[in-house]
C-alpha positions in Angstrom: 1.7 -24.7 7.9 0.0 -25.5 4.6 1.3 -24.2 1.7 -0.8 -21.1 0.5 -0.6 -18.3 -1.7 -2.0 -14.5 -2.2 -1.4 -11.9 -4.3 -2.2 -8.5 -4.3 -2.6 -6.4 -7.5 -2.4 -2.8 -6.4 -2.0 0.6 -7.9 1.7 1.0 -7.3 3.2 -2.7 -7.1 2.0 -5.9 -7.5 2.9 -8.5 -4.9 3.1 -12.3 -4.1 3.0 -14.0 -0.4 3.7 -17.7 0.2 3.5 -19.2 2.9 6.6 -21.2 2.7 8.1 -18.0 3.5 8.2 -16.5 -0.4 7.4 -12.9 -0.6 7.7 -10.2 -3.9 7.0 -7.0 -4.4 7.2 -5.2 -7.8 6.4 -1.5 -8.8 4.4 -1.9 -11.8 2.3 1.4 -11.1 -0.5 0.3 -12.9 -2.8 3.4 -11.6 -0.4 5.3 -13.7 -2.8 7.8 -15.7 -6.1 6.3 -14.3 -6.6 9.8 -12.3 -6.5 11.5 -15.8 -8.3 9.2 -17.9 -10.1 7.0 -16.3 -8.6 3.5 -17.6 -6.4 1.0 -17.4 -3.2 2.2 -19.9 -2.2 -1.4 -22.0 1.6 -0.5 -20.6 0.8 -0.7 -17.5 -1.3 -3.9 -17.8 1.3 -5.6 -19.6 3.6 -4.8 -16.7 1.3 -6.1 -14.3 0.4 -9.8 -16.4 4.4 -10.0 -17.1 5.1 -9.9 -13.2 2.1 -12.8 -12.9 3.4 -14.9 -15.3 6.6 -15.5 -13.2 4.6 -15.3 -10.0 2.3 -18.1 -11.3 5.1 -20.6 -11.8 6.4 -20.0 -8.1 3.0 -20.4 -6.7 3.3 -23.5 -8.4 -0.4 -25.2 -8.2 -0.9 -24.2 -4.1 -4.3 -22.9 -3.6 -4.4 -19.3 -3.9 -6.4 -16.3 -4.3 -5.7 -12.5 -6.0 -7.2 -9.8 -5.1 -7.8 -6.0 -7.2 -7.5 -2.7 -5.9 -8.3 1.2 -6.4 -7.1 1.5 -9.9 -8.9 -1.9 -10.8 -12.3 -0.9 -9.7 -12.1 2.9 -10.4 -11.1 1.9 -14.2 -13.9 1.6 -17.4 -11.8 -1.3 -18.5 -11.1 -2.5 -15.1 -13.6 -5.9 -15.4 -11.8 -7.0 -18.6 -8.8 -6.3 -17.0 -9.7 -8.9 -14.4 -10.4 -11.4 -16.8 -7.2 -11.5 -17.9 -5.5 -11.6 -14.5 -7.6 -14.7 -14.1 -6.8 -16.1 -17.1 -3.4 -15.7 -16.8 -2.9 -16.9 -12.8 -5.6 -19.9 -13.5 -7.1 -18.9 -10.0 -9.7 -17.0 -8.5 -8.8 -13.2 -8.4 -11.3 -10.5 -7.5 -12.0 -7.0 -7.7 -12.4 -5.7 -3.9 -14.9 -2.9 -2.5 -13.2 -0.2 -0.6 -14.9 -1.9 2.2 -13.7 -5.2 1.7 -10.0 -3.8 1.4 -9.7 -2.0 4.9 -11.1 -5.2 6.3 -9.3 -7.1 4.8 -6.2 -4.6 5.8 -7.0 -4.6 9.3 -7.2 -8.6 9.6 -3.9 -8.8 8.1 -2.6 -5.9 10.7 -4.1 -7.1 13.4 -3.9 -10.8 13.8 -0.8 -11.3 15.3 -1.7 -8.7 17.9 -4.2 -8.6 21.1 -4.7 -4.7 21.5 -6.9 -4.0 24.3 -7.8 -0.5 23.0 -9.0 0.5 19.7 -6.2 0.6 17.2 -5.7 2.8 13.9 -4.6 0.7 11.2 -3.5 3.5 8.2 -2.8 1.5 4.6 -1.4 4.2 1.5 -2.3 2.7 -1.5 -1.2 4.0 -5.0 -5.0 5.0 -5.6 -6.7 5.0 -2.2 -6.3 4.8 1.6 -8.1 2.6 3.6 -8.5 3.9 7.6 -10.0 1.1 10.0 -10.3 1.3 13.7 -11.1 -1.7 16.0 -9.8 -4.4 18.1 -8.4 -7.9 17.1 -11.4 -9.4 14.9 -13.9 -6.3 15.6 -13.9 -3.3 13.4 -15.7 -0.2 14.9 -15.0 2.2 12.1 -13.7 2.0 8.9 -13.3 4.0 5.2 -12.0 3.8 2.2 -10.7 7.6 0.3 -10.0 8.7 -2.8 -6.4 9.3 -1.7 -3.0 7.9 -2.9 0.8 7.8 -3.6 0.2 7.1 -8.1 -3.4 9.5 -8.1 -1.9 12.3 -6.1 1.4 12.3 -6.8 0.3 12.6 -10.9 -2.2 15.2 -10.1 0.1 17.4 -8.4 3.8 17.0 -8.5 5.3 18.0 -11.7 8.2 19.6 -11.4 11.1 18.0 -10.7 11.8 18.5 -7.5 8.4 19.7 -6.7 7.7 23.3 -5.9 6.5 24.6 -2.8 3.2 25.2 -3.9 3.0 22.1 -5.4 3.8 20.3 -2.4 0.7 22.6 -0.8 -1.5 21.3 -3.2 -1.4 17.9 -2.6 -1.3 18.5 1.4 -4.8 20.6 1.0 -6.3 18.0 -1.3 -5.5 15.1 1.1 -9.0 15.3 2.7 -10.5 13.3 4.8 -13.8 12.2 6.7 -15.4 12.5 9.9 -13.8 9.8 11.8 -13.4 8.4 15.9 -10.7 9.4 17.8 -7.8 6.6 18.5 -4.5 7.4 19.8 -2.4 4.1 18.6 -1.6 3.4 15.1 -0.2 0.7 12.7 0.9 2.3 9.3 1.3 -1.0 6.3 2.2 -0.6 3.0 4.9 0.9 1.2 5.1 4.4 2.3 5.9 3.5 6.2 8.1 0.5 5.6 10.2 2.2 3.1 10.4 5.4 5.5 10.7 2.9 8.1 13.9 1.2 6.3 15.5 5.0 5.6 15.5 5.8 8.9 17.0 2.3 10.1 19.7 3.0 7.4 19.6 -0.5 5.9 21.6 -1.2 3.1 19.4 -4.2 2.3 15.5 -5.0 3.0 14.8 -6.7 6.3 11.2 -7.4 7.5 12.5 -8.3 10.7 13.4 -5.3 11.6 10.9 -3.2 9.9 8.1 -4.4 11.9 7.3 -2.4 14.6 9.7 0.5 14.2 8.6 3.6 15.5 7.8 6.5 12.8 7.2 9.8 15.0 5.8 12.8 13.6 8.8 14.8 14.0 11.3 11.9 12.1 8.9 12.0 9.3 8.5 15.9 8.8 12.5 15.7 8.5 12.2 12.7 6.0 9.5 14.7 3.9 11.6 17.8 3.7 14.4 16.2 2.8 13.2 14.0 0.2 10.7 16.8 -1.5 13.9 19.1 -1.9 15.7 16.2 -4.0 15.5 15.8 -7.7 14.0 12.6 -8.6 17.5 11.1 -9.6 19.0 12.5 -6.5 16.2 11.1 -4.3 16.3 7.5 -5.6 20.2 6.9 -4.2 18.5 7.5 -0.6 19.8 4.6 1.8 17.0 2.3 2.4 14.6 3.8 -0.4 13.8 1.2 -3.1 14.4 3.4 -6.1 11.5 2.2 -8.2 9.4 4.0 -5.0 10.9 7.2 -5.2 8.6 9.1 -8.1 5.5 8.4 -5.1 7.8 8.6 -2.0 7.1 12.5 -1.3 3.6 12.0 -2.2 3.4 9.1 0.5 5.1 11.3 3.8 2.6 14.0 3.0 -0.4 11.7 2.8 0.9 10.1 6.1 1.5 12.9 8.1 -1.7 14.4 7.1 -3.6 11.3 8.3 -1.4 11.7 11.4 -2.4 15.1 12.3 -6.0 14.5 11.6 -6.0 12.0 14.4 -3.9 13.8 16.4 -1.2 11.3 16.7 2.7 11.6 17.4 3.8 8.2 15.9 2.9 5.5 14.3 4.1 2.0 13.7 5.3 0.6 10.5 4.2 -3.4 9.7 4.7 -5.3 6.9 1.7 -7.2 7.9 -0.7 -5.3 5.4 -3.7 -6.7 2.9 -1.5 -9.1 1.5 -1.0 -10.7 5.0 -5.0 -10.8 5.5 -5.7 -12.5 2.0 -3.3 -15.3 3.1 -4.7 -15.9 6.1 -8.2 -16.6 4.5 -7.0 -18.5 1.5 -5.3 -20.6 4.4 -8.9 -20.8 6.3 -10.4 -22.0 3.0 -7.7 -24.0 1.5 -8.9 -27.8 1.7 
């Protein structure tokens, strides 16, 4: 396989795929504060450019793309913000729609599958959540929301551990729209893989065995009341939880389940193969 790059620039982490078999994720919460003010903090930028800086030199001159998310497009200073990114990676990187982000999503879920029926494909984002439906290569429904691990987890968890109402608040705010019925689902992004790798008990990160694991409704009500009743210190010594994801963990499960009872669903499936995936595979298509 030809040697091909992506990176994705989210509001929680920013992370690098290579095709050679290279692949980074960082928590640089760069949505921190958006919710509240509506930009781009410098700290957080700074965090971000830092990380791309040392990603740059392992991508090494292979063609590559970068794409944007939530916090990007819903920030005032979000275009200038690109700029830099570009100027620093020396490659194209774009600020995607919410639209072009749960395709994007779903491609990267779904092309190593055939599904015969309609598949849910569930990505919790720092800022948003994209929800897509379809088989392999044919979406039927999708939408992006205003819902997220960074934006909800700063607009309604302050206490330390949260309080019970608290925790209320940012179930009831966790809205979502008229959507199609499916009854299978593939969960990417942080929040299922790192509830994915708690419940497998690993000591150390393995894709391998991430993919595909089972999340049921039931495992991750238990997981969610455990972890909300932590303090934050307390909460990041959880085996298998990355600590840098435990201030958004809680935030995450509630998110997910919430999604999950919309749709009426008693599991999902946790996949590494995410956004990231999806904007390797095209850089690959286009890559000469």
């Amino acid at each position: 396989m030809k040697r091909v790059a992506a990176v994705d620039i989210g509001s929680n982490s920013t992370r690098l795929l290579i095709t050679d078999g290279t692949r980074e994720s960082i928590v640089t919460r760069l949505g921190e504060g958006v919710d509240a003010t509506g930009r781009l903090g410098e700290a957080p930028m700074q965090r971000v450019l830092d990380v791309l800086h040392r990603y740059k030199e392992q991508i090494d001159g292979a063609p590559a793309a970068a794409v944007m998310t939530s916090a990007v497009r819903d920030a005032q200073n979000g275009p200038e913000f690109a700029r830099r990114v570009q100027d620093t990676l020396g490659f194209p990187a774009r600020i995607l729609s919410g639209d072009e982000e749960a395709e994007l999503t779903f491609t990267g879920a779904t092309a190593q599958r055939d599904d015969q029926d309609p598949v849910l494909v569930i990505d919790i984002g720092g800022g948003s959540t994209e929800l897509v439906i379809g088989r392999r290569d044919a979406v039927t429904f999708h939408v992006s929301t205003q819902i997220g691990v960074v934006r909800h987890s700063e607009r309604h968890l302050r206490n330390d551990p949260p309080t019970a109402q608290e925790l209320q608040a940012l179930r009831a705010d966790v809205t979502l729209p008229e959507h199609p019925p499916a009854t299978r689902a593939i969960a990417v992004a942080g929040t299922p893989t790192q509830c994915a790798a708690i419940d497998l008990g690993l000591d150390e990160y393995d894709p391998a065995r991430i993919e595909g694991h089972i999340l049921t409704a039931t495992r991750l009500n238990e997981l969610y009341a455990d972890l909300a009743s932590k303090p934050l210190a307390e909460r990041q010594k959880t085996r298998g939880l990355d600590p840098a994801r435990a201030p958004v963990i809680v935030a995450g499960i509630a998110i997910l389940l919430e999604v999950m009872a919309s749709f009426g669903l008693a599991q999902v499936e946790a996949s590494e193969h995410d956004i990231l995936y999806g904007l390797a595979l095209s850089t690959l298509a286009d890559a000469p």
